[in-house]
C-alpha positions as CSV (number, residue, x, y, z in Angstrom):
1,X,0.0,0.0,0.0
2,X,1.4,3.6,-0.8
3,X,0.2,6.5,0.6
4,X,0.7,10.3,0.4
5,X,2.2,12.6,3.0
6,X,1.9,16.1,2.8
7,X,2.4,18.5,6.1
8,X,-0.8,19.0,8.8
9,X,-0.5,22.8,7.6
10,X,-1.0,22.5,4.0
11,X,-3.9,19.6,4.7
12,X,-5.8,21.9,6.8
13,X,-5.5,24.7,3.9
14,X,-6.2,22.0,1.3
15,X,-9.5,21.1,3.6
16,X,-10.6,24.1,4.3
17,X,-10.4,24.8,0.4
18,X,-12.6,22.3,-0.6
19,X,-15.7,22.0,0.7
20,X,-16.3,17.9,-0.1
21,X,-12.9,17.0,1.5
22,X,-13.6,18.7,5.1
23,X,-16.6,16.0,4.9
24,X,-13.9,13.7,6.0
25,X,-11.9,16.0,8.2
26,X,-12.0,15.6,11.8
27,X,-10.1,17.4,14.9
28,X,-9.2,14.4,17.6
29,X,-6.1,14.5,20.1
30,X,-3.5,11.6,20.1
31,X,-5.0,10.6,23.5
32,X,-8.6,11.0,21.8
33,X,-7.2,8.7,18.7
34,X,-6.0,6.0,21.2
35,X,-9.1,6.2,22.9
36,X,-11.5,5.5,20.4
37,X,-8.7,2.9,18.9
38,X,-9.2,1.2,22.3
39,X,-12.5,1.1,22.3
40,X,-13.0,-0.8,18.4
41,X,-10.5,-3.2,19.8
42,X,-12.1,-4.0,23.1
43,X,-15.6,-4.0,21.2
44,X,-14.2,-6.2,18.2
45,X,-12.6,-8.6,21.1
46,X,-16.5,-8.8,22.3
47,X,-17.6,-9.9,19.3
48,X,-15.3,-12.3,18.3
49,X,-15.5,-14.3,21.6
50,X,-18.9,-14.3,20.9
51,X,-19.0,-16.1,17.6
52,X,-16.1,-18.2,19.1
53,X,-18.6,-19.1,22.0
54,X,-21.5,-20.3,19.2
55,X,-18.6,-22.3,17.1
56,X,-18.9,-19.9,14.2
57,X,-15.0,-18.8,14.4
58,X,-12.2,-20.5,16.5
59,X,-10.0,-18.2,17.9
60,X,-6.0,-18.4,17.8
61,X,-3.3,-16.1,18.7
62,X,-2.9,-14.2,15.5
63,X,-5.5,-16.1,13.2
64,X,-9.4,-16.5,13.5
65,X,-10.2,-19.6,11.6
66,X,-13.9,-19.9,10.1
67,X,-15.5,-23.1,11.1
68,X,-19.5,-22.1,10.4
69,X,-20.2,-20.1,7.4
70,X,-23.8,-20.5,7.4
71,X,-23.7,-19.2,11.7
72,X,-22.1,-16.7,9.8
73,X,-24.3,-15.4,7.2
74,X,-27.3,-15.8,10.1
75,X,-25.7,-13.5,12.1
76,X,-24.1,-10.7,9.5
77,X,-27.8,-10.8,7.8
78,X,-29.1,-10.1,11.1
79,X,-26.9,-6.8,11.1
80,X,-28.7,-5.7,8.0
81,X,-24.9,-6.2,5.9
């Protein structure tokens, strides 16, 4: 993956230029960034231990394995995906 990097000055003239971009701007603190970071993890470790728990997935350290594709599709149907 490549990305761009261009200074936090010049990004906040380019967003402020252009009206569609600042859609996608947002102001957050490091600590603010690490927080919400924390919480998607904690959340995502939830859910995972609850498809573990029903035999859809089977957790490992570093690899989730899929054991019930049609537990699944129940559940990710369920959440309107």
């Amino acid at each position: 993956m490549s990305g761009v990097a261009i200074a936090a000055d010049r990004f906040r003239q380019i967003a402020e230029a252009n009206p569609d971009l600042r859609e996608y701007v947002f102001s957050a603190t490091v600590l603010r960034l690490g927080e919400i970071i924390a919480l998607i993890r904690e959340i995502t470790t939830r859910r995972l231990q609850e498809l573990d728990s029903i035999g859809a997935v089977e957790l490992h350290r570093g690899r989730i394995i899929l054991k019930n594709r049609r537990a699944l599709h129940r559940i990710i149907g369920g959440l309107g995906f």
